[in-house]
C-alpha positions in Angstrom: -10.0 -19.7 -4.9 -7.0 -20.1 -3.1 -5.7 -17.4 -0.4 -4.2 -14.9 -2.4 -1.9 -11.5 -0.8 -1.6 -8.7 -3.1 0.7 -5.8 -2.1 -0.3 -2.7 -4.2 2.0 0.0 -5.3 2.0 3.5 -6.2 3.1 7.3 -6.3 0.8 9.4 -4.6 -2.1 10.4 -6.9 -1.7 6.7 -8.8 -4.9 5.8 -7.4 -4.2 2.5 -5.5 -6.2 3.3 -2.8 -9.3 3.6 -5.1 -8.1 0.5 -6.8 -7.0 -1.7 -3.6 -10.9 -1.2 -3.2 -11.8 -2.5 -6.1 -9.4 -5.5 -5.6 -11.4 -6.0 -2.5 -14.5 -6.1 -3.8 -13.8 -8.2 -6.7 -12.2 -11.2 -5.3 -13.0 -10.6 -1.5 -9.6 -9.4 0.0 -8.9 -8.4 3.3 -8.0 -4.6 2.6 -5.1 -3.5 4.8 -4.0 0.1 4.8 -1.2 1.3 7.0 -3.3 4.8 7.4 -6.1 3.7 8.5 -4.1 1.2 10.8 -2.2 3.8 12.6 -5.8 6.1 12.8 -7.9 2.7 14.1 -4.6 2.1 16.8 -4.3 5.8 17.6 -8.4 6.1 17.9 -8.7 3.1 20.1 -5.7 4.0 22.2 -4.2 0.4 21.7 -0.9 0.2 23.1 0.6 -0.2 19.7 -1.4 3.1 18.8 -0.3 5.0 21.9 3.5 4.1 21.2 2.4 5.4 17.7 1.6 8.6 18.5 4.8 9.2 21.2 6.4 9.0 17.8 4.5 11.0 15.9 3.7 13.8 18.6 7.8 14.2 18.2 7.7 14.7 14.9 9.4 11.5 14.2 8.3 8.5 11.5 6.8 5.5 13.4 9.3 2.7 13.5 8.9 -0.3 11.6 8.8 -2.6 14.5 5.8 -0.3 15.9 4.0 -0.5 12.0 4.7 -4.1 11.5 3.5 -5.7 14.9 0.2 -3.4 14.3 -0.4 -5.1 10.7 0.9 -8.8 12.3 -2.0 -7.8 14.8 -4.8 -6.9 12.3 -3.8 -10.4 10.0 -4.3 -12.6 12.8 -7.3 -11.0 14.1 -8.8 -11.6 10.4 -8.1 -14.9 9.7 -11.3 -16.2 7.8 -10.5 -14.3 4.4 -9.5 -15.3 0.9 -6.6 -12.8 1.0 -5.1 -9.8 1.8 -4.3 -6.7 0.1 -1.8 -4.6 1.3 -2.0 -0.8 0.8 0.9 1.4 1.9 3.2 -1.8 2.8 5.8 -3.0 2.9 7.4 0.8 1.9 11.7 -0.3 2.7 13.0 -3.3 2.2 13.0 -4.2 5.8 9.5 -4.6 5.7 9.0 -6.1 3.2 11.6 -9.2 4.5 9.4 -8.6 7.5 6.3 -9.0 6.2 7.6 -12.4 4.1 8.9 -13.7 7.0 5.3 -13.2 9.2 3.6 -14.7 6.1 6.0 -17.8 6.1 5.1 -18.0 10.2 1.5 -18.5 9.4 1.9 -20.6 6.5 1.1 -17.4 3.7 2.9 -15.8 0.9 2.6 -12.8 -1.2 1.3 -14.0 -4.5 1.7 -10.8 -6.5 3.3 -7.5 -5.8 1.7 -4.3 -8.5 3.0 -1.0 -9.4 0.2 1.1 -10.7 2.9 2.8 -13.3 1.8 6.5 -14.3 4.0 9.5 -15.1 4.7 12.4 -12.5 3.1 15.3 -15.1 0.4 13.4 -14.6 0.0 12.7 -11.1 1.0 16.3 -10.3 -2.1 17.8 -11.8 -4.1 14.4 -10.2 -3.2 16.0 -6.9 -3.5 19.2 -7.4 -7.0 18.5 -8.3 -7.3 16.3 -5.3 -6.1 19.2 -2.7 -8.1 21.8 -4.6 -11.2 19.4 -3.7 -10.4 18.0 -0.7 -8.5 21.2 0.7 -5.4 19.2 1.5 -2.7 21.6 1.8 -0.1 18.5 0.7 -1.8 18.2 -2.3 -1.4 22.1 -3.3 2.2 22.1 -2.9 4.2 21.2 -6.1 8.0 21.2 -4.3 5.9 18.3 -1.6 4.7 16.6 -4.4 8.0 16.1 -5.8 9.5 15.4 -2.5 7.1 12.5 -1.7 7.8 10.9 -5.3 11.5 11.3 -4.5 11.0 9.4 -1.4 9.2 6.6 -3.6 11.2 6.4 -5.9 14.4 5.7 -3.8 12.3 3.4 -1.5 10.3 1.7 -3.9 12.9 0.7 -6.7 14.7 -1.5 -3.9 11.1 -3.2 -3.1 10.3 -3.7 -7.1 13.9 -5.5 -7.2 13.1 -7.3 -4.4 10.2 -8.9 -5.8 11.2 -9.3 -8.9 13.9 -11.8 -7.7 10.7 -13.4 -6.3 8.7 -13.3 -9.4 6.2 -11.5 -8.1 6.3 -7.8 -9.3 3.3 -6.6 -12.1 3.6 -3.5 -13.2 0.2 -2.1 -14.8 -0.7 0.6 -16.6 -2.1 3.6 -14.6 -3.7 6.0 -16.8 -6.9 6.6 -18.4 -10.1 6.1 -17.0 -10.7 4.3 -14.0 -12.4 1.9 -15.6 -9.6 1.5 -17.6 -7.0 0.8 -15.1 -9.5 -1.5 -12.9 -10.1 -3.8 -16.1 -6.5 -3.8 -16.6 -5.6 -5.0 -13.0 -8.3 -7.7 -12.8 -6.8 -9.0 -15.7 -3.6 -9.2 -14.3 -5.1 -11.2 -11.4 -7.3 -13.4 -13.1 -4.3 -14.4 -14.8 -2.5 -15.0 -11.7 -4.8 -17.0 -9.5 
C-alpha cells in the first residue's frame, strides 16, 4: 500500500477518536492526536512542551506555530509508517496550509480529509453520557456543549471548503452502532487507496 494521510473530522462526541483507532489498526497508520501531543510535550518537559504550558498556565490557546512545530517534530521522528492519521488537526485554515505545506517538504500529501457527520441532538446526549461516566464536568454542561460545536462549526466549514477544492473531503455517516460507522469508513478508504 502506498503512504496514505488521513485527517479525521468531528464535533465532540462524533467518535473520531474511537474511530481514528480503528483507522490505525486497520491499515497501520501513524495515529497523531494534538491531545496527547501537547500531554507527551508537557509530560516530557520538551521545550516545545514547556512553551506550551507558558500558554496554557495564562489561560491562553497554544499558538499554531507552538502546535505545528510539535506535530512536524512527531512526523519526522516516525518516519517508517504507511501513513498518518491526523486527529484534532489541522482545526483553522492556517494549519491546515501549514500542514500541506510540511507534507509537500517531505515529499507527502493528505490523501483524504473525513467528517464523521452526526446531528447535535445526538451528540448532546453522546456527551452527556460520556461526562456522567467519565465525570467530566465539560461533558455535563449543555451551554459548553453548544459552545464547542459553535467553535467547529465556524472553524471547520472553512477547512471542509478547503479540501474540497483539493478533492479530498469524505463526509461519512456517523450514527448507529460503532460497528456501523467503522464499516462505513473502511469502505470509504478502501475505495480510496
Amino acid at each position: 500500500m502506498p503512504m496514505f494521510n488521513i485527517v479525521i473530522f468531528g464535533k465532540p462526541g462524533s467518535g473520531k477518536g474511537t474511530q481514528a483507532d480503528f483507522l490505525k489498526n486497520k491499515y497501520d497508520l501513524y495515529h497523531i492526536s494534538t491531545g496527547d501531543l501537547f500531554r507527551k510535550n508537557i509530560s516530557n518537559k520538551t521545550k516545545l512542551g514547556l512553551e506550551a504550558m507558558f500558554y496554557l498556565d495564562k489561560g491562553d490557546l497554544v499558538p499554531d506555530s507552538v502546535t505545528i512545530k510539535m506535530l512536524e517534530n512527531e512526523v519526522l521522528s516516525n518516519k517508517d509508517v504507511n501513513g498518518y492519521i491526523f486527529d484534532g488537526f489541522p482545526r483553522t485554515l492556517n494549519q491546515a496550509e501549514s500542514l500541506d505545506s510540511f507534507l509537500v517538504s517531505i515529499n507527502l500529501k493528505i490523501n483524504a480529509t473525513i467528517a464523521l457527520d452526526v446531528n447535535e441532538n445526538e451528540l448532546i446526549s453522546r456527551l452527556l453520557d460520556r461526562g456522567k461516566i467519565n465525570n467530566r464536568s465539560d461533558d455535563q454542561d449543555i451551554e459548553k456543549i453548544k459552545n464547542r460545536f459553535n467553535e467547529y462549526n465556524t472553524k471547520t466549514s472553512i477547512l471542509i471548503d478547503f479540501y474540497q477544492k483539493q478533492d479530498k473531503f469524505f463526509s461519512v455517516d456517523g450514527k448507529g452502532t460503532v460497528n456501523d460507522i467503522t464499516s462505513r469508513l473502511f469502505d470509504l478508504v478502501d475505495s480510496l487507496i
